[in-house]
BASENU-759086 format. One record per residue (C-alpha): residue number from 1; chain; z, y, x. Coordinates in Angstrom, 1 decimal. Layout:
! residues N
<atom NUM, "A", <Z, Y, X>>,
...
***
This chain:
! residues 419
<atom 1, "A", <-6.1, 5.3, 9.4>>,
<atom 2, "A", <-4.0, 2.4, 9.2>>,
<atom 3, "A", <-5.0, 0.2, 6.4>>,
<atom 4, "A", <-2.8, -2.4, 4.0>>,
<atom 5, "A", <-4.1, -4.8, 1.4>>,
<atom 6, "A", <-1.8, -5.8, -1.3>>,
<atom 7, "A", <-1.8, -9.1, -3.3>>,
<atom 8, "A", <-0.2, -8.6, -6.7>>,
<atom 9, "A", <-0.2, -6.7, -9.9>>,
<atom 10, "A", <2.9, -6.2, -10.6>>,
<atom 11, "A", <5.6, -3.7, -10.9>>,
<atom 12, "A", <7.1, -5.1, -7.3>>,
<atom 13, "A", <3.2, -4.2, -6.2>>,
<atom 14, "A", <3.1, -1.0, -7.6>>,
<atom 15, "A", <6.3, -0.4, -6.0>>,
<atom 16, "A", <5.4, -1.2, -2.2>>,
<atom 17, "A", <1.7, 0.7, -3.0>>,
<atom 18, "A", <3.4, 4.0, -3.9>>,
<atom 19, "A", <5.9, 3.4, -0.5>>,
<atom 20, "A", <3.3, 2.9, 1.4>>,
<atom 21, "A", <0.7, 5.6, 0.5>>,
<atom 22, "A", <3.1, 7.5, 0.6>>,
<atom 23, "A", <3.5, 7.1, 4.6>>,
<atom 24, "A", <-0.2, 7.9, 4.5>>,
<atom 25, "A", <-1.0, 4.1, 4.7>>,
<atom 26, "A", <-5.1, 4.1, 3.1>>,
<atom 27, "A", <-3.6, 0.5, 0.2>>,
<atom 28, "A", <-6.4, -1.6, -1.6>>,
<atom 29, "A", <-4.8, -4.1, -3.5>>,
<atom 30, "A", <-6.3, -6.9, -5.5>>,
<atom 31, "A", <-5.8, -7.5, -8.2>>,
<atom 32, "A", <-3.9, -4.6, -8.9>>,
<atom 33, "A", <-3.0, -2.5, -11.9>>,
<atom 34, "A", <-4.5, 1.1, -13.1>>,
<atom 35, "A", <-0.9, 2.3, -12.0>>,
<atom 36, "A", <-1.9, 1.8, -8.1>>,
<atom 37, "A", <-5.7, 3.0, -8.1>>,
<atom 38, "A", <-4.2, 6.4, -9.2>>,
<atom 39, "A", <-4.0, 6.9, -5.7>>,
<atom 40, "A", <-4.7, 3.4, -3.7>>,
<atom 41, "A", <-7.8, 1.4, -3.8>>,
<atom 42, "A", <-9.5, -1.6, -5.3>>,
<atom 43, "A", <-10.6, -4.8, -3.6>>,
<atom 44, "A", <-13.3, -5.8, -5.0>>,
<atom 45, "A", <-13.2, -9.8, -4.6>>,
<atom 46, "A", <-13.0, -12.7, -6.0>>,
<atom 47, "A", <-9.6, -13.5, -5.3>>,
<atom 48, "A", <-10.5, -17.0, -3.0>>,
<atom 49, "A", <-9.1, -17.4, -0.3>>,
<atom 50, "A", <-12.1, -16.8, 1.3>>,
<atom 51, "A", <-12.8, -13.5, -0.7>>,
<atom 52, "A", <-9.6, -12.0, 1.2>>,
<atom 53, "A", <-10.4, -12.9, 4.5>>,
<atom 54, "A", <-13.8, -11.6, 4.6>>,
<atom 55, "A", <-12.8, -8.3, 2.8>>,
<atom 56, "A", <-9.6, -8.2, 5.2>>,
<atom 57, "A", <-12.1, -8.3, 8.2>>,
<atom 58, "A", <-15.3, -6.7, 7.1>>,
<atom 59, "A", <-12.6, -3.5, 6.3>>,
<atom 60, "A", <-10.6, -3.9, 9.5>>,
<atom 61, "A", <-7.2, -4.4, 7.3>>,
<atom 62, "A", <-4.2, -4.3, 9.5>>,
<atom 63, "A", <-1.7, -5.8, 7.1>>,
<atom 64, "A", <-2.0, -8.6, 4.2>>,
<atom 65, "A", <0.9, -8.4, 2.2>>,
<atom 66, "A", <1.2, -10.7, -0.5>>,
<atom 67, "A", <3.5, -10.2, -3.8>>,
<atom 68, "A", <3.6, -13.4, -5.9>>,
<atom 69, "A", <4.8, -16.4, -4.7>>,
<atom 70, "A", <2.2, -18.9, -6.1>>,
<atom 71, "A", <-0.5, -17.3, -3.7>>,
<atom 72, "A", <2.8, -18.5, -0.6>>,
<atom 73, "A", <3.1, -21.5, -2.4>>,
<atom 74, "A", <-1.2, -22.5, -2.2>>,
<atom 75, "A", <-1.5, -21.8, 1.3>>,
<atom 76, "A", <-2.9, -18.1, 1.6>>,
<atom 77, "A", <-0.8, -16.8, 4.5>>,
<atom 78, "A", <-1.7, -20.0, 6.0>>,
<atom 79, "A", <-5.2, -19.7, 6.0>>,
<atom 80, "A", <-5.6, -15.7, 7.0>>,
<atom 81, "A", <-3.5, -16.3, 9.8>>,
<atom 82, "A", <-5.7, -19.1, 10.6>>,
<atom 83, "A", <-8.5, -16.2, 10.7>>,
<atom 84, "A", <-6.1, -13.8, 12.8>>,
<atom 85, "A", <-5.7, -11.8, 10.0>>,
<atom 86, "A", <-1.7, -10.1, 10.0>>,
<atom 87, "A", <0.2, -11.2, 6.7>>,
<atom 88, "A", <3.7, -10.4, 5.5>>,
<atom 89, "A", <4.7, -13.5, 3.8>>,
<atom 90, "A", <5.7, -16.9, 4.7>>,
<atom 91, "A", <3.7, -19.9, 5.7>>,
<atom 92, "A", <3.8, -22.2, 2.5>>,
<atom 93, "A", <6.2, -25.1, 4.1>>,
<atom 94, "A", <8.4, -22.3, 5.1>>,
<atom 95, "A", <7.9, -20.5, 1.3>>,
<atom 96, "A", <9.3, -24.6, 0.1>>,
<atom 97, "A", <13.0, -22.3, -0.1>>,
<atom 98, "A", <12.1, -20.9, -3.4>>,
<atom 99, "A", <8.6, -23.4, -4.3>>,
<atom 100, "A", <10.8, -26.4, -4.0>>,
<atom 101, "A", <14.5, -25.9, -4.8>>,
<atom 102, "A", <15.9, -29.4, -4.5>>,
<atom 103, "A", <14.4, -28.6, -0.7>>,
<atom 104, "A", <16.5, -25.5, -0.7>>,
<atom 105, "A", <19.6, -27.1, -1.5>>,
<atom 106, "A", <19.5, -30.1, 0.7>>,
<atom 107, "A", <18.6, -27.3, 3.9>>,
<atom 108, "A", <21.6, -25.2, 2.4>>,
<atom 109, "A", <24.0, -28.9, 2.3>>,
<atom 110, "A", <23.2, -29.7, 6.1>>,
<atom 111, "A", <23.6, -26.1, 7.6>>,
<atom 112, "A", <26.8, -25.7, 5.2>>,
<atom 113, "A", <25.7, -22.7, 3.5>>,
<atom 114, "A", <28.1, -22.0, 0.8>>,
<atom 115, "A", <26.4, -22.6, -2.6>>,
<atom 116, "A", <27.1, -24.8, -5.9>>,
<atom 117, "A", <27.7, -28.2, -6.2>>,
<atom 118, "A", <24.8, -29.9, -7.3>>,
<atom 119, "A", <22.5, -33.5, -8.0>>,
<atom 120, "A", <19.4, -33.8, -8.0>>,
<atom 121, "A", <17.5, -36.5, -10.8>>,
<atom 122, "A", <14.1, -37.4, -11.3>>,
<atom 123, "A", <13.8, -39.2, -14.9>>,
<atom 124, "A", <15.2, -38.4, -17.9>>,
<atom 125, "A", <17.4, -41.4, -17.8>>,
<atom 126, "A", <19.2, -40.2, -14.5>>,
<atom 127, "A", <19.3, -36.6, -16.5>>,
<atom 128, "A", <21.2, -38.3, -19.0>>,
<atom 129, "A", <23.1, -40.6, -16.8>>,
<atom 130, "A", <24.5, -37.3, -15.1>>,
<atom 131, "A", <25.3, -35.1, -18.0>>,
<atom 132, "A", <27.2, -37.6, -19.4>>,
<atom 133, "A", <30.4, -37.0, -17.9>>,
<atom 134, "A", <30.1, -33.4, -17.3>>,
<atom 135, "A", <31.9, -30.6, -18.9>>,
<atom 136, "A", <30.5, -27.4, -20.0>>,
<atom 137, "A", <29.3, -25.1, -18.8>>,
<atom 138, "A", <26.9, -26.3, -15.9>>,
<atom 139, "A", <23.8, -25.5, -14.8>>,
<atom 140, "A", <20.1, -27.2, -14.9>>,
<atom 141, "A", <17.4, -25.9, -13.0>>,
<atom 142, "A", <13.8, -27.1, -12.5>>,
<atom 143, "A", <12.7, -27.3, -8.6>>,
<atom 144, "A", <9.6, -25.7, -8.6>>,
<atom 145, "A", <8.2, -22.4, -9.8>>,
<atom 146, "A", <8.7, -22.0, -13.5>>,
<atom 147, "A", <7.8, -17.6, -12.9>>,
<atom 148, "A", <11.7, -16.9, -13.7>>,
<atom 149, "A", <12.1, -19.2, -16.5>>,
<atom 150, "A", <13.2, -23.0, -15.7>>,
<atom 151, "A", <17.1, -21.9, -15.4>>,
<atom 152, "A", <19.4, -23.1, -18.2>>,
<atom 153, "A", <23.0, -22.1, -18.1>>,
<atom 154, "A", <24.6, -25.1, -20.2>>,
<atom 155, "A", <27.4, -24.0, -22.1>>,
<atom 156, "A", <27.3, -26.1, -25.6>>,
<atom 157, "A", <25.4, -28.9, -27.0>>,
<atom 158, "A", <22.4, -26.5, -28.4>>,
<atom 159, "A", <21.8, -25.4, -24.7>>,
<atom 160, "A", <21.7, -28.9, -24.0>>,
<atom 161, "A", <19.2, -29.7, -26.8>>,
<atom 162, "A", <17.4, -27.0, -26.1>>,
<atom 163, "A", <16.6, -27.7, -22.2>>,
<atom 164, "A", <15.8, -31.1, -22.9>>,
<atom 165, "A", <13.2, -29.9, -25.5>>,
<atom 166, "A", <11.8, -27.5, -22.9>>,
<atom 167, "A", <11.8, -29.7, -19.9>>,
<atom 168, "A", <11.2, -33.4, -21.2>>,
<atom 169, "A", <9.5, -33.1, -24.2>>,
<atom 170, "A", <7.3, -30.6, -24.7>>,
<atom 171, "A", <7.1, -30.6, -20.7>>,
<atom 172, "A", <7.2, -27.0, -20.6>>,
<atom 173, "A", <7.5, -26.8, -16.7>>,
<atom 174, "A", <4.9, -29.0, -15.9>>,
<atom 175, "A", <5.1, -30.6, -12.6>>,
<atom 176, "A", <7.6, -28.2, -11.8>>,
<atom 177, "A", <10.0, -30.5, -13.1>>,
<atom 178, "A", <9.2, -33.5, -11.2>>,
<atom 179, "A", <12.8, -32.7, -9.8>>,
<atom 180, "A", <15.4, -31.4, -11.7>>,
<atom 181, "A", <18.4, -29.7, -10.3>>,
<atom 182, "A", <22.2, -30.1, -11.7>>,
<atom 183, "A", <24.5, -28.2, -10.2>>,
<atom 184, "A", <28.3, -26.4, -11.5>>,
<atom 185, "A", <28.8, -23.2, -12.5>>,
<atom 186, "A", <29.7, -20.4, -10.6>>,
<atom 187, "A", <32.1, -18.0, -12.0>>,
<atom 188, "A", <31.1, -14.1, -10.1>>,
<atom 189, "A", <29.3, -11.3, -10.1>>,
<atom 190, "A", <25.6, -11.6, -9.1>>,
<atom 191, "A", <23.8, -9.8, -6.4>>,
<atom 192, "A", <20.3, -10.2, -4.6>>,
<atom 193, "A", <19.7, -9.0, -1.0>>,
<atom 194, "A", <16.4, -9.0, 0.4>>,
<atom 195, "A", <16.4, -9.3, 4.1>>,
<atom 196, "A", <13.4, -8.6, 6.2>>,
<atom 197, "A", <12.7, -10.9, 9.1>>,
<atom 198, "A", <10.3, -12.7, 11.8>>,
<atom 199, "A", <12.2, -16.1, 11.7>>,
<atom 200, "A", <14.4, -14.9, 14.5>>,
<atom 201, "A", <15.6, -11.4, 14.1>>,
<atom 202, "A", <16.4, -9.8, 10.3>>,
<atom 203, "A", <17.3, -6.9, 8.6>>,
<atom 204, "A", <18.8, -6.2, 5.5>>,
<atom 205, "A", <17.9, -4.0, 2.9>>,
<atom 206, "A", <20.1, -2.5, 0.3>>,
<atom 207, "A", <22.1, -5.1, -2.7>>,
<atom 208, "A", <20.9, -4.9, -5.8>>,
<atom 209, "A", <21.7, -6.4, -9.1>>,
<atom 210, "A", <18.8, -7.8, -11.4>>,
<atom 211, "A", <19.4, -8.3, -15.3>>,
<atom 212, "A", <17.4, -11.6, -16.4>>,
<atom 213, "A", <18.5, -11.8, -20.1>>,
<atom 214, "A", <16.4, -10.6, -22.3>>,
<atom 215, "A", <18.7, -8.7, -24.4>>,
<atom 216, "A", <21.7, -6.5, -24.0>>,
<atom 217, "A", <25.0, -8.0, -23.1>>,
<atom 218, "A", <23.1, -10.5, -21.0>>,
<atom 219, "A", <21.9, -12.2, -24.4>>,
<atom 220, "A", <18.7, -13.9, -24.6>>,
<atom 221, "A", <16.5, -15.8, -22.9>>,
<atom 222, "A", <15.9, -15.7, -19.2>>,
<atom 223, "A", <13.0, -13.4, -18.4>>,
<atom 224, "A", <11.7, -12.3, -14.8>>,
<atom 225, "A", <13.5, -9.4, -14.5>>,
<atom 226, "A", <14.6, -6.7, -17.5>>,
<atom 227, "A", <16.0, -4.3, -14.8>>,
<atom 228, "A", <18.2, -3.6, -11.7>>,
<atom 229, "A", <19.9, -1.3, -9.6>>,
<atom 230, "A", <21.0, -0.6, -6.3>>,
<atom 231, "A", <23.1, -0.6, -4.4>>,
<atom 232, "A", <26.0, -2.8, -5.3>>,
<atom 233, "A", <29.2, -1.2, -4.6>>,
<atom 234, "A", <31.0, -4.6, -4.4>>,
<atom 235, "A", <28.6, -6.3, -1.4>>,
<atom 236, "A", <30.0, -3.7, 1.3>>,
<atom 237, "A", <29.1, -3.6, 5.1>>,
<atom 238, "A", <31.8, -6.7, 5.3>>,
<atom 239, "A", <30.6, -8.3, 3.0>>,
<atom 240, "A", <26.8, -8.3, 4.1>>,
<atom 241, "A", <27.8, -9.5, 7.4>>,
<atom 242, "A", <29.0, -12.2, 6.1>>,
<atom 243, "A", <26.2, -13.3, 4.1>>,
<atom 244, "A", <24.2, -12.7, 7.1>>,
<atom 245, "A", <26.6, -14.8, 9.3>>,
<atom 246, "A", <27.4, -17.1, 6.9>>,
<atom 247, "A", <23.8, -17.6, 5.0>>,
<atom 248, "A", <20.8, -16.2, 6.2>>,
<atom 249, "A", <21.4, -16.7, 9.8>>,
<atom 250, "A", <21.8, -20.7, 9.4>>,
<atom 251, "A", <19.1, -20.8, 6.8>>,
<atom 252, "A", <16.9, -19.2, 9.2>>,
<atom 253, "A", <18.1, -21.6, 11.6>>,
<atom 254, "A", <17.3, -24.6, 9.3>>,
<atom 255, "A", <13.9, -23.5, 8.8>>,
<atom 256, "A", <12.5, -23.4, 11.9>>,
<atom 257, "A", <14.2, -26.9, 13.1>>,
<atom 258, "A", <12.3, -28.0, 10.5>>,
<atom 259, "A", <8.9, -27.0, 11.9>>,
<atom 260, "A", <8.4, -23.8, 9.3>>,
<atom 261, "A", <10.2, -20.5, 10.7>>,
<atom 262, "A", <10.3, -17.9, 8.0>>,
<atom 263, "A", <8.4, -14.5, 8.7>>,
<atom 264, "A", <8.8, -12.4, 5.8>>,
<atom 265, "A", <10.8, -11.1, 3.2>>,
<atom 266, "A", <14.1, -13.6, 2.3>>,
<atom 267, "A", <15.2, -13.0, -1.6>>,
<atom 268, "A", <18.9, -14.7, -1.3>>,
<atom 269, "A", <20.2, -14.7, -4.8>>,
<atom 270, "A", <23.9, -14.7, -4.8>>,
<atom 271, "A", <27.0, -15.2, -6.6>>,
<atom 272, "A", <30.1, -13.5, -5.3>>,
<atom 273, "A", <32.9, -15.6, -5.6>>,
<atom 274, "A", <36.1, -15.8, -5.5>>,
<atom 275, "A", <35.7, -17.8, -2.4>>,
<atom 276, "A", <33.5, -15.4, -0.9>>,
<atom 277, "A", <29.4, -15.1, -1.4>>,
<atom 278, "A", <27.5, -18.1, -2.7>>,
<atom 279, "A", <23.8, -18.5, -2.5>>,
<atom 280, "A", <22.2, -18.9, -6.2>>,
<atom 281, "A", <19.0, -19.5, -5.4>>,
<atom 282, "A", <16.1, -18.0, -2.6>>,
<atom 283, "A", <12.8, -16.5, -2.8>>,
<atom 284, "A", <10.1, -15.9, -0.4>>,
<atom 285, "A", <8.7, -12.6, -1.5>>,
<atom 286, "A", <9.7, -9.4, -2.8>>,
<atom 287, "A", <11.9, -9.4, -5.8>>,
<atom 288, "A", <10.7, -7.5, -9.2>>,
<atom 289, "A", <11.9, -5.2, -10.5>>,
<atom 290, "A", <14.6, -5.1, -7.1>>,
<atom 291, "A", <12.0, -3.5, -5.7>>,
<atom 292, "A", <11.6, -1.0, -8.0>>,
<atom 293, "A", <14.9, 0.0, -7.5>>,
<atom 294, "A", <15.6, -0.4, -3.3>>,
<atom 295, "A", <12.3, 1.2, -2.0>>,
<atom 296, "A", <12.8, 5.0, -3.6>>,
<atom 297, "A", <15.5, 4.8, -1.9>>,
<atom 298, "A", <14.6, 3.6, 1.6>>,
<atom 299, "A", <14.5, 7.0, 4.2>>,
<atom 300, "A", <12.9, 4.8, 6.9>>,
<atom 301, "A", <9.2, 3.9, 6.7>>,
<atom 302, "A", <8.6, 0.6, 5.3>>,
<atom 303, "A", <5.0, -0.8, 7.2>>,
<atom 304, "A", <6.6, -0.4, 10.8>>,
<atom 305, "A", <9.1, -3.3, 9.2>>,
<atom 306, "A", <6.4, -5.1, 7.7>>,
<atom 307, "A", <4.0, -5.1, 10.7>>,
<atom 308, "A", <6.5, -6.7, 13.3>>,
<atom 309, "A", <8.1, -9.2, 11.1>>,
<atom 310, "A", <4.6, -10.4, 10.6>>,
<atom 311, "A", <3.6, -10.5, 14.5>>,
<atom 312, "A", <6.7, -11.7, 15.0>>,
<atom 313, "A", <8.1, -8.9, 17.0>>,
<atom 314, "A", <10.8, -7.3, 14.6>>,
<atom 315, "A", <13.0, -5.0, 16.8>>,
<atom 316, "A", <14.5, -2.7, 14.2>>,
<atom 317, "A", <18.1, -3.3, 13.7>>,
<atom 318, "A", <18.6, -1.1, 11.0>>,
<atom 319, "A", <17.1, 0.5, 7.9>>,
<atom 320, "A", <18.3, 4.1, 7.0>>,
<atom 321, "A", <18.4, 4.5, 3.1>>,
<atom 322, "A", <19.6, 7.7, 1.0>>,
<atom 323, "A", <22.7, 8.1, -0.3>>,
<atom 324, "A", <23.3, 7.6, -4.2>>,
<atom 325, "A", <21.6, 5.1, -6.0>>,
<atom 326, "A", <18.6, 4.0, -8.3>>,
<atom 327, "A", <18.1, 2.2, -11.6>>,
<atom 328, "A", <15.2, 0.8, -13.0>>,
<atom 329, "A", <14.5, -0.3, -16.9>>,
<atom 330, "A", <11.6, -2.2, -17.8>>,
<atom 331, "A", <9.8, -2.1, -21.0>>,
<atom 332, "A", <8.2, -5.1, -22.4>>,
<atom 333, "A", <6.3, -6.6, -24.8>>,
<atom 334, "A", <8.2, -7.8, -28.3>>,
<atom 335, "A", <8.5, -10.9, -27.5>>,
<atom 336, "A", <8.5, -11.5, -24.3>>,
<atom 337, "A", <9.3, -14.1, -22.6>>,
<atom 338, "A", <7.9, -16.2, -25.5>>,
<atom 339, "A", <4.7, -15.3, -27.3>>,
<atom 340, "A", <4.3, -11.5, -26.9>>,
<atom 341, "A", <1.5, -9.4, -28.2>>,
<atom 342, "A", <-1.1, -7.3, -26.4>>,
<atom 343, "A", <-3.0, -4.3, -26.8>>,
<atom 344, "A", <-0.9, -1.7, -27.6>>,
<atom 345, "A", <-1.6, 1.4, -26.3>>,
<atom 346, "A", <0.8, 3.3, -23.4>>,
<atom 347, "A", <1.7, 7.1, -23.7>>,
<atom 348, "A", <3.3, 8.8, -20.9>>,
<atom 349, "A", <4.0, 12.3, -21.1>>,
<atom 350, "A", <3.8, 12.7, -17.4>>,
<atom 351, "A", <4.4, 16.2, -17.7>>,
<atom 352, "A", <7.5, 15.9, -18.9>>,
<atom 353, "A", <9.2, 13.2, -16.6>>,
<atom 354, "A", <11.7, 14.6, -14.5>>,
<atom 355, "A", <11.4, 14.7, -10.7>>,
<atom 356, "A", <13.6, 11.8, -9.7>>,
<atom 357, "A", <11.7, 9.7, -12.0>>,
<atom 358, "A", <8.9, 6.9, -11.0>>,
<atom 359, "A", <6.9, 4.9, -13.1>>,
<atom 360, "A", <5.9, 1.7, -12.0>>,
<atom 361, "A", <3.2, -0.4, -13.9>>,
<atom 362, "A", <2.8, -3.9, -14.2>>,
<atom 363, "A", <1.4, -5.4, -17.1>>,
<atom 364, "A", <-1.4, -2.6, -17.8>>,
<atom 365, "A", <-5.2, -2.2, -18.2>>,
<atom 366, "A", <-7.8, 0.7, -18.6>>,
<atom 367, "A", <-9.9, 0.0, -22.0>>,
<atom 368, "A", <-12.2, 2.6, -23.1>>,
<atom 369, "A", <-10.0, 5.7, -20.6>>,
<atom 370, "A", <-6.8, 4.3, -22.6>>,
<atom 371, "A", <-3.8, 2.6, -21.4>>,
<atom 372, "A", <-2.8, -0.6, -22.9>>,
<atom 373, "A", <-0.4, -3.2, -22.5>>,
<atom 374, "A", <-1.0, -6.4, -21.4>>,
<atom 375, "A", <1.4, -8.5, -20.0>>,
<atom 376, "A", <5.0, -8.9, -20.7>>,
<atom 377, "A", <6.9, -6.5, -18.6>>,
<atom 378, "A", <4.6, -3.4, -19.4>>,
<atom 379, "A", <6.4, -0.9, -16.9>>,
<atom 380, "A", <9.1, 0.2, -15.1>>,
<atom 381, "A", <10.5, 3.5, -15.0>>,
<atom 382, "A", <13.4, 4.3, -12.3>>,
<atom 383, "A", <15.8, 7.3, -12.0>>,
<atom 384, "A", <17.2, 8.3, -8.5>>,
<atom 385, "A", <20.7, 10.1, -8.4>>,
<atom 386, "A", <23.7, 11.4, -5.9>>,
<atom 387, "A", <25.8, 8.8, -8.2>>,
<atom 388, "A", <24.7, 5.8, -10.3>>,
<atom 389, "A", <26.0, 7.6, -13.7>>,
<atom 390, "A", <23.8, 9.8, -13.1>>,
<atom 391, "A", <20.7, 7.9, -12.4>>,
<atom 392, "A", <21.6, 5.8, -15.5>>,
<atom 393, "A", <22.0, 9.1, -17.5>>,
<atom 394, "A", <18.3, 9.7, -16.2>>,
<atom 395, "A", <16.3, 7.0, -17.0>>,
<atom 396, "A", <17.7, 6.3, -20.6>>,
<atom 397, "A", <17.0, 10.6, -20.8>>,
<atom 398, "A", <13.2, 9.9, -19.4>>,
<atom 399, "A", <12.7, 6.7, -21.0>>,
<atom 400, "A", <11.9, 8.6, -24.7>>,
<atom 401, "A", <9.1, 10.5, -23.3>>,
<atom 402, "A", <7.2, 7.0, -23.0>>,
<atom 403, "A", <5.7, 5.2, -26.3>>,
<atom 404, "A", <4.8, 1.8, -26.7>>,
<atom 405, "A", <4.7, 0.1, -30.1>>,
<atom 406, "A", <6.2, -3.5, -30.4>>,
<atom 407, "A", <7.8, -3.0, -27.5>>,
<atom 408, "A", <11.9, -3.0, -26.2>>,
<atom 409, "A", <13.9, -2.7, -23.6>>,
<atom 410, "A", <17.6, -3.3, -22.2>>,
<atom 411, "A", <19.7, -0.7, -23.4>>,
<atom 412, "A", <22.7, -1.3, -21.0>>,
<atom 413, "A", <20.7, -1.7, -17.2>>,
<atom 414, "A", <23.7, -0.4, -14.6>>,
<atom 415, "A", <26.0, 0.0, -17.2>>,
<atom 416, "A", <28.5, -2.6, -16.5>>,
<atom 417, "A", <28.9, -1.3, -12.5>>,
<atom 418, "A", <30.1, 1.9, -14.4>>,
<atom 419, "A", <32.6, 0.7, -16.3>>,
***
């Protein structure tokens, strides 16, 4: 039996767990979540480096896959591969396209990408020096990994205030911010599409839009993800070729002139323009809760994908998905993304959920056979339909038959596509 080990605990992990047991792949994922050792396995490591690699081997695992992007950003598909160990994810100079942004935007500037305008400081005085003259709104972004959360649309002087609080003096971000990214604002729609590739060949998935703000309306704070759907009527067969032509392709390009070709899966974040697509930002991994929302409905099995782009071999030009479309709503903590409690217990009437519904857990543990809450995004529940209205009609329908305390969620999650 063909066997996959999953890094992650996530809702993105639970997502690719339940895809591939379902192909009748035997999944041991570490750390996991009690959501995925319903039905897939625990590895019980440590969670070094060398932890994986012995459990990968002693268990003759034919497939690391690995969910976060710190674990791409330390080296780990570095070091199995080192071991001959197969991993989908990319090495960590070729992961720098979402780990260092300020990287991402110089590679985007000499292959001419289309993307925003931007300067990159390194001191508060050349942050100061910059925003001087600019108008609102603009954008600020720290260049490393801030886990969803070092992105400040500027749009008055309390956003100004408050991202030089965050960044400079309480020094939220860490050495995250040891660049910091200014760059205009794009006027759009947003759109993520998730392309799978072996640095040479790649496929693309299905568009999807995520919701970041916290609250409804796209109010609030940004968050890693409050929901999503798929797919997005306005990035059409045209329109996908042409962020392939016009972005991934070139990108890919970039990256292996510079020594790190890209196996893996490429987040492009986008903005669609006026002027055509425009790359927000990238990541190197799986997005969440995307995920959530493209597997359940993706007809073609998903390891075959996985397998080749990580040998290198990719040969599949297509991937079949069903028609109609899926929405996904997470619930987290109150809170969240600030200080959020933990704790609370999870109820699930199972037996009540309707068929086209999955629940995907995330931040969950077993204490004493109960179910509590303990991250910020708790779960993710997403409704499949023949038409988005009625997948969005499904989940808010489902979504009562699930009770947290001190908990919310986004109220409006595909609503804006149907208006």
């Amino acid at each position: 039996m063909t066997k996959v080990m999953i890094i992650g605990s996530g809702g993105r992990e639970s997502a690719l767990a339940w895809k591939l047991i379902n192909e009748d792949i035997d999944v041991f994922a570490y750390p996991g979540n009690p959501g995925i050792f319903v039905t897939g396995k625990y590895a019980d490591i440590s969670g070094h480096f060398d932890s994986i690699k012995d459990f990968a081997l002693d268990r003759n695992i034919d497939l690391v896959v690995i969910g976060p992007e710190q674990y791409l950003a330390d080296g780990l598909t570095d070091y199995l591969r080192e071991h001959n160990i197969d991993v989908f994810g990319p090495s960590s100079q070729a992961a720098r396209i979402e780990t260092d942004k300020s990287y991402a935007k110089e590679l985007m500037q000499r292959k001419n990408v289309p993307t925003a305008d931007y300067t990159v400081v390194e001191s508060r005085d050349q942050f100061d020096n910059e925003i001087e003259e600019r108008d609102y709104p603009y954008v600020v972004k720290v260049s490393g990994l801030a886990g969803g959360k070092g992105a400040y649309i500027i749009k008055s002087s309390e956003d100004q205030e408050r991202a030089v609080k965050e960044i400079f003096k309480e020094k939220r971000f860490r050495d995250a911010a040891g660049r910091i990214i200014i760059e205009e604002f794009m006027e759009g729609t947003e759109a993520s599409l998730f392309v799978i590739t072996d640095s040479v060949n790649a496929v693309p998935m299905l568009p999807a839009q995520d919701y970041k703000r916290a609250l409804d309306n796209d109010r609030g704070l940004n968050t890693g993800g409050m929901g999503s759907y798929a797919p997005c009527d306005f990035v059409d067969k045209q329109v996908r070729n042409r962020i392939m032509n016009t972005i991934i392709k070139p990108v890919l390009d970039g990256l292996k002139e510079d020594g790190s070709p890209f196996r893996g899966l490429l987040y492009c974040g986008l903005m669609i323009t006026g002027e055509g697509p425009k790359v927000v930002e990238f990541n190197a991994r799986f997005g969440d809760p995307e995920t959530q929302s493209i597997l359940p409905l993706m007809k073609d099995n998903l390891y075959p994908l996985l397998k080749q782009a990580a040998a290198g071999t990719l040969d599949i030009e297509s991937i079949s998905f069903a028609t109609g479309a899926a929405v996904t709503v997470i619930i987290a903590s109150k809170g969240y993304p600030g200080q959020y409690r933990k704790g609370e217990e999870i109820k699930i009437d199972y037996g009540a959920l309707d068929e086209n519904i999955e629940i995907f857990q995330a931040g969950t543990m077993l204490e004493n056979n109960k179910l509590i809450a303990s991250g910020g995004r708790i779960i993710g529940i997403t409704a499949t339909g023949k038409e988005l209205n009625e997948a969005v009609e499904s989940v808010y329908g489902n979504i009562a038959k699930i009770t947290i305390n001190n908990s919310f969620y986004r109220k409006d999650i595909g609503k804006r596509a149907l208006r």
